[in-house]
N, C-alpha and C positions, 0 to 999 in steps of 0.2 A: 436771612440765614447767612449769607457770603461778610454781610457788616459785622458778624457776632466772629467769623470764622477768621476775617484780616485782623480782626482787632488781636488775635490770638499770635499773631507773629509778629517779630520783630518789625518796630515802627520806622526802623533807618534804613531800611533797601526796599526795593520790591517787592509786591505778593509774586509775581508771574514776568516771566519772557520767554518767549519760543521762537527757536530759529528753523523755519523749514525749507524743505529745498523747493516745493510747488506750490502753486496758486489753486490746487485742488482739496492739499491738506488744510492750506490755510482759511480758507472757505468753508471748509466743516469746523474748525479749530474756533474760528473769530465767534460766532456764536455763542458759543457753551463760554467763551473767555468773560464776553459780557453778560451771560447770565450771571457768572461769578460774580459780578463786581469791581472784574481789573479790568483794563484798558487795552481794547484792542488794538493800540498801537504798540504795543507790545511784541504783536505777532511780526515776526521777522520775517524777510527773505534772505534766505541762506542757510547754510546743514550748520556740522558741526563745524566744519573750520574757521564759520564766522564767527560761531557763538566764543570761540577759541579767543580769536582777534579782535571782537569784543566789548569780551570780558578782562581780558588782559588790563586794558586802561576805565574801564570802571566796574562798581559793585557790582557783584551778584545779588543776583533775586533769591527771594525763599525758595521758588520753585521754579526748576529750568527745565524746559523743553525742546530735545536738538532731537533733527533726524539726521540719521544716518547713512542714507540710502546712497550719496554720493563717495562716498567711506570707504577707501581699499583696504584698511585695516583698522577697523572700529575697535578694537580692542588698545589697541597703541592708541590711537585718537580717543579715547576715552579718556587714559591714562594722559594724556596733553591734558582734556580736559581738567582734571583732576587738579594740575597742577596752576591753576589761574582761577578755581573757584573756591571761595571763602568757605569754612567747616559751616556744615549745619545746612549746606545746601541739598535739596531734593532734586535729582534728576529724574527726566521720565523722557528715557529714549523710543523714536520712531522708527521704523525702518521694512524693508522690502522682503527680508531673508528670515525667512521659516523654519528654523533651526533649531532644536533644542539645547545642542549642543552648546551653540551662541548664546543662546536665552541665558544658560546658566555661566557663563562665562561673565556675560553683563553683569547680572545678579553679584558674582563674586566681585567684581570692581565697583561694584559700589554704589549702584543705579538702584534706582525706588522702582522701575517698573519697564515693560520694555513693551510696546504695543505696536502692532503689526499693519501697514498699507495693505487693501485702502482703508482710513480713519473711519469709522463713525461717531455721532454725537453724543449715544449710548456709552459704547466705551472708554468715549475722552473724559466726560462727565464721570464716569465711578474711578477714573484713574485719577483725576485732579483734586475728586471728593477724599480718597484716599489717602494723597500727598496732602493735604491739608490737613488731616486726623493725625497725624505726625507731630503737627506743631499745637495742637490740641489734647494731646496727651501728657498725664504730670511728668515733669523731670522730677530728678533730683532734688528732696529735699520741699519741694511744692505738695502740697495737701499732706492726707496723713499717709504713714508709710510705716506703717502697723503691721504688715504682712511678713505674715512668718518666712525665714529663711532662712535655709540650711547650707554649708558646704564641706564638701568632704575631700581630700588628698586623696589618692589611691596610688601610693608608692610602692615600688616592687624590689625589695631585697637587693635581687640579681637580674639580670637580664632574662628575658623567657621566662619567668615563670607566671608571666601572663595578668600582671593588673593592668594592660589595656582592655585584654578581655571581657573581665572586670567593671574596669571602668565604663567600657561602652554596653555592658550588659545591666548595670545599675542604671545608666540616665536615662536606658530605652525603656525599663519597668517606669521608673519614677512618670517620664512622659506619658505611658500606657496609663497610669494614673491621674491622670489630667491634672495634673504639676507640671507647669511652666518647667524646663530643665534647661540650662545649659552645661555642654561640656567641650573645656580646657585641655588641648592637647598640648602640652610645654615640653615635647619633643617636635620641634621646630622642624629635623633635618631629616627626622625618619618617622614622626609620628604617623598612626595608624589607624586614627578616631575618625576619618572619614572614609577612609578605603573600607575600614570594615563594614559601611554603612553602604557600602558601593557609590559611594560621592567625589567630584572632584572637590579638594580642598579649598580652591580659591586662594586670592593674596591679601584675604582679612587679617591675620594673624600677620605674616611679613608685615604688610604697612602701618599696622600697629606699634611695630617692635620701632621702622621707622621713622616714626611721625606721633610717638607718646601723646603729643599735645593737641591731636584732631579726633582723641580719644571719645566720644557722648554718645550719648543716647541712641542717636540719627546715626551715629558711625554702627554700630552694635547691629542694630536693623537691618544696615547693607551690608555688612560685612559677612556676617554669620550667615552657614549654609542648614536650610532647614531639611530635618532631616524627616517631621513632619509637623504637624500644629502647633505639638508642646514641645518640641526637642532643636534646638541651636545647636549645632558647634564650630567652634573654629579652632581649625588645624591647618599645617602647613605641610609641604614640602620642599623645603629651601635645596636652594643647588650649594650641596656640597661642600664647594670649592668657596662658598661664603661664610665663615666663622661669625657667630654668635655676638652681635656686639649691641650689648645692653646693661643697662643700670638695674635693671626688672622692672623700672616706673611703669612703663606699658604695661606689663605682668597686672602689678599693683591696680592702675586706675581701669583694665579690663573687670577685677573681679568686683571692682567698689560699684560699676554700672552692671555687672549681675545682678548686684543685690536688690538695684532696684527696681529690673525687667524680668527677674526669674525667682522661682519659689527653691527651687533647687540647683545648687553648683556641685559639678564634677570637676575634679582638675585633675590630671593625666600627669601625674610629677613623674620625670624621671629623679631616680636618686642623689645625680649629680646636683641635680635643683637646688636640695635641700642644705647642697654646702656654698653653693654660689649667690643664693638667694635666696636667705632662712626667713626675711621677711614675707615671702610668699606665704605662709603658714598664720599671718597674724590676723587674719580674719575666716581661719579654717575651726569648722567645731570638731570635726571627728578626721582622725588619718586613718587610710585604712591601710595596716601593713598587708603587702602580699608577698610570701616567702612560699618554700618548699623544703621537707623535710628531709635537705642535705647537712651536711657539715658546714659547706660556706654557708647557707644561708642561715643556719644558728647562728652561726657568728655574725655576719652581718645585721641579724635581727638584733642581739642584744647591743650592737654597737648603733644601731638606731634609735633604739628604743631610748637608749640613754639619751644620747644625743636630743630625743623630744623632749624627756624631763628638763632639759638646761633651756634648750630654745622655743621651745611649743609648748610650757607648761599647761594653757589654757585648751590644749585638744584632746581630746580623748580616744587612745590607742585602739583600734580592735587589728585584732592577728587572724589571718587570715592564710590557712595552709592551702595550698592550690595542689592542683593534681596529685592527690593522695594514694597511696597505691598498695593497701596493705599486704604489709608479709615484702614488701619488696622497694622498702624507704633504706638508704643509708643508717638513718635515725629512726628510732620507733619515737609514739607520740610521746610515751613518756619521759624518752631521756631528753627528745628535745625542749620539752617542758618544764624540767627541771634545769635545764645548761641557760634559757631563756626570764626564768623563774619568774615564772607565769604561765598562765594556761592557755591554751589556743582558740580562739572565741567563734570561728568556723571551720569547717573541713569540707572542702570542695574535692570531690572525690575524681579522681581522672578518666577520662572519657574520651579517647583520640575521634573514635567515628563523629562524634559529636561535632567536635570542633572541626573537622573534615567538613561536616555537613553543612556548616553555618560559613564556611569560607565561600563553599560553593555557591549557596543563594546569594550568597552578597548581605547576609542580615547579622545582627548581633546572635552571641550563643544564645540567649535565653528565647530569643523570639522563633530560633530553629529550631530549635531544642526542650516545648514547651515540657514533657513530657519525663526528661531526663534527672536523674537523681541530683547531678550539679545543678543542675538549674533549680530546682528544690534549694540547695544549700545559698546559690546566688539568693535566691527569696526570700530567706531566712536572714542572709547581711543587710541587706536591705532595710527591711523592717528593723534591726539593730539600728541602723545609722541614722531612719527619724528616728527610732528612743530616742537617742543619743543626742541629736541635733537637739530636741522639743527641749529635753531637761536642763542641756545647753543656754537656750534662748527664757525656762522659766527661773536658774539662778541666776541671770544675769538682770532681768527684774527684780527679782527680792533684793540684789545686790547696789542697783543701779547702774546696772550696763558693766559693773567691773567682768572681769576676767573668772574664768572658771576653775575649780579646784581639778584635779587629778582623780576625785572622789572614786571612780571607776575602778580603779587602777588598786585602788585597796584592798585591807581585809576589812571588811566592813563591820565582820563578826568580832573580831580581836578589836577591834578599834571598842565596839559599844562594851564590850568586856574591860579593856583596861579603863576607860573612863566608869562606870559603874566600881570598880575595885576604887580608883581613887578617890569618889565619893562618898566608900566606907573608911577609907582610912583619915578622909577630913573629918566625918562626921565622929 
């Protein structure tokens, strides 16, 4: 089993090194190393600040094992770490401190697994068995890669009128449907897609935007905070006082490793996105606009919409009225329907207790709010957006993978009418 397993990884470094600080760990540790197959001399003395010093002057291993327990701030020292091991490396940190707190902190820096003193054989064995099914799993582009996938934009008119809401109310159905999901929160500096989940964000998403090129498979795994089996996200919250500085390449090679760990993509666009980085949309099947039936956001919807025809001709629009409030809109449906010239493809009706409620649990709306007429309507875009996605992915077979017509978007009745008329006046 271990011969089938090395052969699986990269043939130019090591399968295994571990740096520990006792001769207790490493007495349980050496064992289970050679049942594996690697080399118990491998097993180091020393925590992390040797594996630091090193690693610094030579390769890293597939799979590295440091403890911590010597560590006044494991988190900084991680982040050392970080900075002297090769992309594609598996960490699997040790240590003394029983903390959940920590646990997920680790997890957001980038570690494969975090296991707790005193060791056992048991649980060294399923963590190592683990870190190894990592590098046994297809990448990119490796076997067939057939599986269907979808991804949707969820951009909001104006500010408030709530396609985070939205957004994280969609990836948590989709998840609930045992659909792999990740979701994209490209509000770096105030995004919301974790807090609503009651998560801390981590600095997946920053070191991303930093480091484009440590972007794979193995980065996607540590980075993303799960929110549970089926559901990823990575979001941020950057300080501030640090300005935005990107190409979107990270944007880009984030959603292209979606595509091949997840059945469905959310991405959390703010609107500014779509002028700074229109390519962000080039492998989106459906946007889903979220407006509200003011005056600015008519206008804004129709200056988007267009905006998609030039630049996202291949997505397909659905409109999406949020917080609806009849008898008590700026705009009734119909004149904003006519000023947008087109028709509005959901009506999410407004429900402040609702949303109260679902702050307080720490959950998305739809999951507090099973019961609620919005959440109904949430259930309704949904199913619209696999349509939308499926039909997506079957002409782009007939077509061979080209790009999609706007077909949606039409009259479809006037269309088969003037074609029929002009086949009477050929004939």
């Amino acid at each position: 089993m271990s011969a089938s397993l090395k052969s699986s990884m990269p043939g130019n470094r090591d399968p295994f090194a571990a740096f520990m600080c006792d001769e207790t760990a490493l007495d349980v540790l050496r064992p289970v190393v050679i049942e594996l197959g690697w080399q118990p001399e491998k097993c180091n003395k020393g925590g992390l600040r040797n594996a630091i010093q090193s690693l610094s002057v030579s390769a890293s291993p597939n799979i590295l094992m440091v403890d911590l327990s010597e560590s006044g701030d494991p988190l900084n020292d991680i982040n050392a770490l970080a900075e002297v091991c090769e992309p594609g490396t598996v960490v699997i940190a040790v240590g003394q401190v029983n903390d959940v707190r920590l646990y997920r902190d680790l997890l957001a820096s980038g570690i494969h697994d975090y296991l707790l003193k005193p060791l056992s054989a048991s649980v060294l064995r399923d963590s190592l068995n683990a870190a190894q099914a990592v590098f046994m799993a297809p990448r990119g582009g490796e076997g067939e890669q057939t599986q269907r996938h979808i991804s949707t934009a969820v951009v909001g008119t104006r500010g408030g009128v709530g396609a985070s809401t939205i957004a994280t109310s969609l990836a948590w159905m989709y998840a609930e449907k045992q659909m792999p999901t990740a979701l994209l929160d490209l509000d770096v500096h105030f995004g919301t897609g974790a807090l609503t989940l009651d998560l801390e964000p981590g600095r997946g998403l920053t070191d991303a935007i930093d480091n484009p090129s440590r972007i794979d498979g193995l980065f996607i795994e540590r980075a993303m905070i799960r929110a549970n089996d089926n559901l990823a996200i990575l979001s941020a919250e950057a300080p501030i006082n640090s300005p935005l500085m990107t190409d979107g390449s990270a944007f880009l090679q984030l959603q292209e490793e979606f595509r091949h760990a997840f059945e469905m993509t959310l991405v959390d666009m703010p609107r500014n996105m779509l002028i700074n980085f229109p390519h962000l949309l080039n492998d989106v099947n459906v946007v889903t606009l979220v407006t509200e039936m003011t005056l600015a956001s008519a206008r804004d919807t129709i200056r988007i919409l267009s905006w998609l025809k030039t630049n996202a001709a291949h997505a397909t629009p659905v409109v999406v009225a949020n917080k609806v409030q009849p008898g008590a809109a700026e705009i009734s449906k119909a004149d904003f329907e006519a000023s947008i010239e087109r028709e509005i493809d959901i009506s999410i009706p407004y429900d402040q207790k609702a949303a109260a409620n679902a702050a307080k649990l720490g959950k998305t709306f739809v999951d507090a709010n099973g019961s609620s007429k919005a959440t109904a309507a949430i259930k309704q875009l949904s199913s619209r957006i696999i349509g939308l996605g499926d039909e997506d992915s079957e002409e782009a077979a007939l077509v061979g993978g080209g790009k999609k017509s706007l077909l949606g978007s039409f009259d479809i009745k006037s269309l088969l009418a003037k074609k029929d008329k002009g086949q009477v006046e050929e004939a």
